[in-house]
C-alpha positions as CSV (number, residue, x, y, z in Angstrom):
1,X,0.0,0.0,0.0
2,X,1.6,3.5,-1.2
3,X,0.2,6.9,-0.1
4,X,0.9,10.0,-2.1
5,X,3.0,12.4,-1.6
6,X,1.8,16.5,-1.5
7,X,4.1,19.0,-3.2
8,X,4.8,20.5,0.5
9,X,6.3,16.8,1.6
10,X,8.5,16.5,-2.2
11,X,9.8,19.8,-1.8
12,X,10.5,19.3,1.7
13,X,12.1,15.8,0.8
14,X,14.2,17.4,-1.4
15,X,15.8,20.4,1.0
16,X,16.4,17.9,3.3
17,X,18.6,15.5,1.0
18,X,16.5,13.0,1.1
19,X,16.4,10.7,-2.2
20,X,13.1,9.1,-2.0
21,X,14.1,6.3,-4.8
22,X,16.7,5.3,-2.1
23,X,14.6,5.7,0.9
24,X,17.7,6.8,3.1
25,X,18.0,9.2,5.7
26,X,21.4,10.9,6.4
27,X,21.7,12.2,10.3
28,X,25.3,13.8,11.0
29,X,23.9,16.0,13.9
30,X,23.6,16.1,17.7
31,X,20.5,15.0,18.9
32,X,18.8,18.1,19.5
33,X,15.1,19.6,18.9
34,X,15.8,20.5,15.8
35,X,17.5,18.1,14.4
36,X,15.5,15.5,15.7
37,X,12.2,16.6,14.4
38,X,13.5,17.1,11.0
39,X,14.8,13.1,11.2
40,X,11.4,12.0,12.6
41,X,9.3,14.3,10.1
42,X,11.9,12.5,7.3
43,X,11.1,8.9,8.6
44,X,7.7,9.5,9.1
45,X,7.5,10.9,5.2
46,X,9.3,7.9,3.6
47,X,7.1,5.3,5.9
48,X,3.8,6.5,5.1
49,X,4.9,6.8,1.1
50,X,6.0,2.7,1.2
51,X,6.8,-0.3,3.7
52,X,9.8,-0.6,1.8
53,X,12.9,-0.4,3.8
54,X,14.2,2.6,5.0
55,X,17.9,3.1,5.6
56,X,19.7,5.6,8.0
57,X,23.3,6.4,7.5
58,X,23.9,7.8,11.0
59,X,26.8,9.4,13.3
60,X,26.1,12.0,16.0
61,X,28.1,13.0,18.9
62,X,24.9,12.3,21.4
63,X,22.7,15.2,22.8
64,X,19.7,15.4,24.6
65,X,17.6,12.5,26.3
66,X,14.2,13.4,25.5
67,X,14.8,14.2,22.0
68,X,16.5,11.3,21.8
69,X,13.8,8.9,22.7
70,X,11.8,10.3,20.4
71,X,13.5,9.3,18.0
72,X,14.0,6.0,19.3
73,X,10.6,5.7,19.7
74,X,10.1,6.9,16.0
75,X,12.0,4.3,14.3
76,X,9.8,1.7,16.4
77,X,7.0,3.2,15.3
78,X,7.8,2.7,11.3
79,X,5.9,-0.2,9.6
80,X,8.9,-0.3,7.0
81,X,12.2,-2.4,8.0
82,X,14.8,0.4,9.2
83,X,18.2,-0.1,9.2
84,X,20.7,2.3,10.8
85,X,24.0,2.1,9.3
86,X,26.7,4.3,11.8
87,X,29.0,5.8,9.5
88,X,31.4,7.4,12.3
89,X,30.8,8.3,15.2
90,X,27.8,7.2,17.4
91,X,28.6,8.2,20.9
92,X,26.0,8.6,24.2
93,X,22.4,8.6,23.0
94,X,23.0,7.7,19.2
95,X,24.0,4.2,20.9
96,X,20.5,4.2,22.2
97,X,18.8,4.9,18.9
98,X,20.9,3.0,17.2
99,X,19.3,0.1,19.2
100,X,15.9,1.1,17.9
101,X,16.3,-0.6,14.0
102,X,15.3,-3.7,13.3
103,X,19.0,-4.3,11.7
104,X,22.1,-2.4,13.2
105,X,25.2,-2.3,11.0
106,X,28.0,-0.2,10.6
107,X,31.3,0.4,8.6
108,X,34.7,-0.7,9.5
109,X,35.8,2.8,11.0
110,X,32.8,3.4,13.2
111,X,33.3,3.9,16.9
112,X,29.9,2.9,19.1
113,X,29.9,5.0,22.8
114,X,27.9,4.1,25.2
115,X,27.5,5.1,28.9
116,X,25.5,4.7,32.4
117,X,22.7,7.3,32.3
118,X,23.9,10.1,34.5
119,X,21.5,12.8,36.0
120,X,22.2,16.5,35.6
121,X,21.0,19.0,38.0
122,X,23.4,22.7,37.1
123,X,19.8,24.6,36.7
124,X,17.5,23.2,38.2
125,X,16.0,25.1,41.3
126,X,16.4,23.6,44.8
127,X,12.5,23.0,45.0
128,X,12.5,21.3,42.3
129,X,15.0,19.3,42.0
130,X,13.8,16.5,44.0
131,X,10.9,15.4,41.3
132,X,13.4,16.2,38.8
133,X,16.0,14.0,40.1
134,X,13.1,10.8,40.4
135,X,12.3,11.9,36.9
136,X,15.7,12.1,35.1
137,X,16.6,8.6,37.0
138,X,14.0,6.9,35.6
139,X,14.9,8.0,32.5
140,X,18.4,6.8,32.9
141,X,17.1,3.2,34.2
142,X,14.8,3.2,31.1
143,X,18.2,4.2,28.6
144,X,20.7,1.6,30.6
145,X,17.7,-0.9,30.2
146,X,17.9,-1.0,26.5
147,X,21.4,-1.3,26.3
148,X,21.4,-4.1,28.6
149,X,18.8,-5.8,26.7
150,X,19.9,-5.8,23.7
151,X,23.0,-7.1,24.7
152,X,21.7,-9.9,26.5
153,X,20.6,-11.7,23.9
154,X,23.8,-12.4,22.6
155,X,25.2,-13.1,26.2
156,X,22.2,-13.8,28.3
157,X,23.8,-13.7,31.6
158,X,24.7,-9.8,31.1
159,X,23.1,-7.6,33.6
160,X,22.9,-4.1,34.6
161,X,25.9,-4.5,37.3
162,X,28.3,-5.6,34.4
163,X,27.0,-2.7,32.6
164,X,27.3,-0.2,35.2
165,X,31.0,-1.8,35.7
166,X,32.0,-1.6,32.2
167,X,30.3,2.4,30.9
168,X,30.8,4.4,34.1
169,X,33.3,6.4,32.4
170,X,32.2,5.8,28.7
171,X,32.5,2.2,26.7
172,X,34.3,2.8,23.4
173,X,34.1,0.1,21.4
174,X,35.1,-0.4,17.5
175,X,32.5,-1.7,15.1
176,X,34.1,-5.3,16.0
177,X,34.0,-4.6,20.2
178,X,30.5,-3.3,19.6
179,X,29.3,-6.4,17.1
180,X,30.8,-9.0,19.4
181,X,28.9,-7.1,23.0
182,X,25.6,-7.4,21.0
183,X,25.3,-3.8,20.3
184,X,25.7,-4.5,16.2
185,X,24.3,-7.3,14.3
186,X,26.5,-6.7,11.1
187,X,29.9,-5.1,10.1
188,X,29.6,-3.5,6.0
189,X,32.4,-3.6,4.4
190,X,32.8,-0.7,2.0
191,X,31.7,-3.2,-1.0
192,X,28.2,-4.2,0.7
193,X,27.0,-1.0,-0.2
């Protein structure tokens, strides 16, 4: 089943670099408002045009939570297979959307960061930083737990104490360090298009 496309959507598929034919996505940004509702408006354009699959050719240096998850939660949402292909970088919350796609790859040269969720509390008034702090811990419980699942099912004994251990201060791990913890399914080489 294929819905059509409005001029507004075309012309706003084309500013964005988007080549519908290909139905991929390029995001090399921080994950940020902006940035993040132009991606979901993006996947949410090519996934209502076709359940065809839908590539993302990713890297991002991380950014904010929310945002984030919305994304995450946007590339669940897709009826069409999604792939997420990290093409350099994908450090801090990319390494949680990255987990969202039905297949994760990445090129030789990518580097996967991830880390234990941390709460930040620099602005937040004194009266309010007790709901703030339940909140944002939550939140970090909810973003460690998908890193943890995901890894467990290569290595089902993993839990969140190993992964507390191991990203405390940050766990860098090559496309191959990253495929064999569970956090990749498939390494392209530059051939596999």
């Amino acid at each position: 089943m294929t819905s059509r496309l409005n001029r507004d959507d075309i012309y706003h598929l084309h500013e964005s670099g988007i080549h519908v034919p290909s139905r991929t996505i390029v995001f090399w940004d921080d994950v940020e408002a902006a940035p993040a509702a132009e991606f979901i408006r993006n996947l949410h354009l090519l996934d209502v045009l076709s359940r065809d699959p839908i590539t993302i050719l990713f890297s991002t240096d991380g950014g904010d939570e929310h945002h984030g998850m919305a994304m995450y939660d946007a590339v669940r949402a897709c009826r069409s297979r999604i792939t997420i292909v990290c093409a350099g970088p994908v450090m801090s919350m990319g390494a949680i959307i990255l987990q969202a796609a039905d297949h994760r790859a990445a090129r030789p040269n990518a580097t996967i960061m991830a880390h234990d969720g941390t709460v930040a509390l620099e602005d937040t008034p004194r009266r309010e930083a007790y709901r703030s702090v339940r909140f944002d811990e939550a939140l970090c419980r909810r973003l460690d737990d998908i890193l943890v699942e995901r890894i467990r099912e290569k290595h089902p004994k993993y839990n969140r104490s190993a992964f507390a251990r191991e990203s405390v201060r940050g766990m860098y791990l090559t496309a191959e360090e990253a495929l064999a913890k569970g956090l990749l399914d498939e390494i392209l080489e530059p051939d596999d298009g």
